[in-house]
Structures are given as structure tokens and as C-alpha cells.
C-alpha positions as CSV (number, residue, x, y, z in Angstrom):
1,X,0.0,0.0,0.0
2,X,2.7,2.4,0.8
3,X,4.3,1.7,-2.6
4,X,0.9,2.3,-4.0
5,X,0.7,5.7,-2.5
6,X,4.4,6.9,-3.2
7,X,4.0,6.2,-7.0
8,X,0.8,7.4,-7.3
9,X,1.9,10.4,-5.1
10,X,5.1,11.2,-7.8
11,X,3.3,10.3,-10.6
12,X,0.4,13.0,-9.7
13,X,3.5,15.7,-8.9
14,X,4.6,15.3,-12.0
15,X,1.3,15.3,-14.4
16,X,1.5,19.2,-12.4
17,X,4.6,20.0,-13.9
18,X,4.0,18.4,-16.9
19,X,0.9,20.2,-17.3
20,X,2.5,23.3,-16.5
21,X,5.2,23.0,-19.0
22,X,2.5,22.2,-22.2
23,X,0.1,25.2,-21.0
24,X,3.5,27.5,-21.5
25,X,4.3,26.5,-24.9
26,X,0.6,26.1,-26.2
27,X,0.8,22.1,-26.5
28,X,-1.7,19.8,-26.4
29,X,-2.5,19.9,-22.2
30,X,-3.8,16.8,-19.9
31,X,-7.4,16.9,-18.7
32,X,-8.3,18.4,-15.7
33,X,-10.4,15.1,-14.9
34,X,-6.9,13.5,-15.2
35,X,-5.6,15.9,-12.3
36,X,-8.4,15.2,-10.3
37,X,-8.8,11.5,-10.9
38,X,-5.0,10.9,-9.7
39,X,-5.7,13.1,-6.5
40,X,-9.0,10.7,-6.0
41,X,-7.0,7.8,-6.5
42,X,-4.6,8.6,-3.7
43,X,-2.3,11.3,-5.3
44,X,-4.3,14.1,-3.5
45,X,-0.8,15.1,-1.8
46,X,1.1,14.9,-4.8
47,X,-1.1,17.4,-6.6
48,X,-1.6,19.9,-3.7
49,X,2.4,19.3,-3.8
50,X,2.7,19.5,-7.4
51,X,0.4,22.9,-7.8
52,X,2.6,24.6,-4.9
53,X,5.6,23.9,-7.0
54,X,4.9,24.5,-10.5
55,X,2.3,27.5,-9.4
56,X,-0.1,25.7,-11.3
57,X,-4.2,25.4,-11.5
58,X,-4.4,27.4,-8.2
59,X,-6.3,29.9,-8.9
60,X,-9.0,27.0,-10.2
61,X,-11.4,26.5,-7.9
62,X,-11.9,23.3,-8.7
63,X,-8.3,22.5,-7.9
64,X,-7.5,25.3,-5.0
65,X,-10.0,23.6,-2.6
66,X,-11.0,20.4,-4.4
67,X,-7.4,18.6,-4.3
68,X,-7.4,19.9,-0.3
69,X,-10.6,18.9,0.6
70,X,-9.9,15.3,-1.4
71,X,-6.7,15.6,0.7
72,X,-8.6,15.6,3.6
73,X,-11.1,13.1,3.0
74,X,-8.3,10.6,2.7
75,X,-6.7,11.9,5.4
76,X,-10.0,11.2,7.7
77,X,-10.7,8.2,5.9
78,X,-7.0,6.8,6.8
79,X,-7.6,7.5,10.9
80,X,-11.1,5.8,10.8
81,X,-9.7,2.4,8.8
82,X,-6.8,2.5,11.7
83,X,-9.0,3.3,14.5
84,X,-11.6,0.8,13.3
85,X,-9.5,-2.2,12.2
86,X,-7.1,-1.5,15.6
87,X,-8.9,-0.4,18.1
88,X,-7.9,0.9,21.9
89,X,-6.9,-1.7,24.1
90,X,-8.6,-0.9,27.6
């Protein structure tokens, strides 16, 4: 799972950047369902990672609080699979 997450994780930082680069020198661009879909899939902090960087989509809304809210939602749903599959020993 943790190699899961890590290559998903890159591979969403670097669709950013690669994005970036074809919106600068007017080239066919990837699909802003592609950016989401990868943050949905686990890359969520890739992408947040990857706008910050390459100073890109964040002035989308779509992007500026979807990928953190996503971000979150993964976040929340990682504590309650721990919590629930180990709970507190009393």
C-alpha cells in the first residue's frame, strides 16, 4: 500500500509539472479530470504538492479547494480504517 501511495503520489506531482510546461508552450494539455482522478486515487498530496511547486491550477477553484478537501477526505478516511481495524486496548 505504501508503494501504492508513493507512485501514485510522484506520478500526480509530476502530471502538475507536466501540465505546466504544455500550458507555457501552447501544447496539447492533460485533462483536468486526469488531475483530479489521480488526486482521487490517492495522489491528492502529490497534486496539492505539485500545484505549490509548478504554481499551477491554483487559482482554479476546482483545484484550489477540491485537491485539499480530497486531501482531507483521505486523510479522515485513513484514521477511521486505523481506529476501526485496531482499536484501543482498555
Amino acid at each position: 500500500m505504501m508503494i501504492y501511495l508513493a507512485v501514485v503520489n510522484v506520478l500526480a506531482f509530476f502530471l502538475f509539472g507536466i501540465d505546466k510546461y504544455k500550458a507555457k508552450h501552447d501544447r496539447w494539455r492533460i485533462k483536468e479530470a486526469t488531475l483530479i482522478g489521480i488526486a482521487v486515487i490517492g495522489g491528492s498530496a502529490g497534486a496539492w504538492l505539485g500545484m505549490r511547486v509548478w504554481h499551477h491550477k491554483t487559482q482554479h477553484n476546482q483545484f484550489k479547494y477540491g485537491i485539499p478537501f480530497i486531501m482531507l477526505m483521505q486523510i479522515a478516511a485513513a484514521i477511521t480504517f486505523v481506529v476501526m481495524t485496531h482499536p484501543p486496548r482498555l
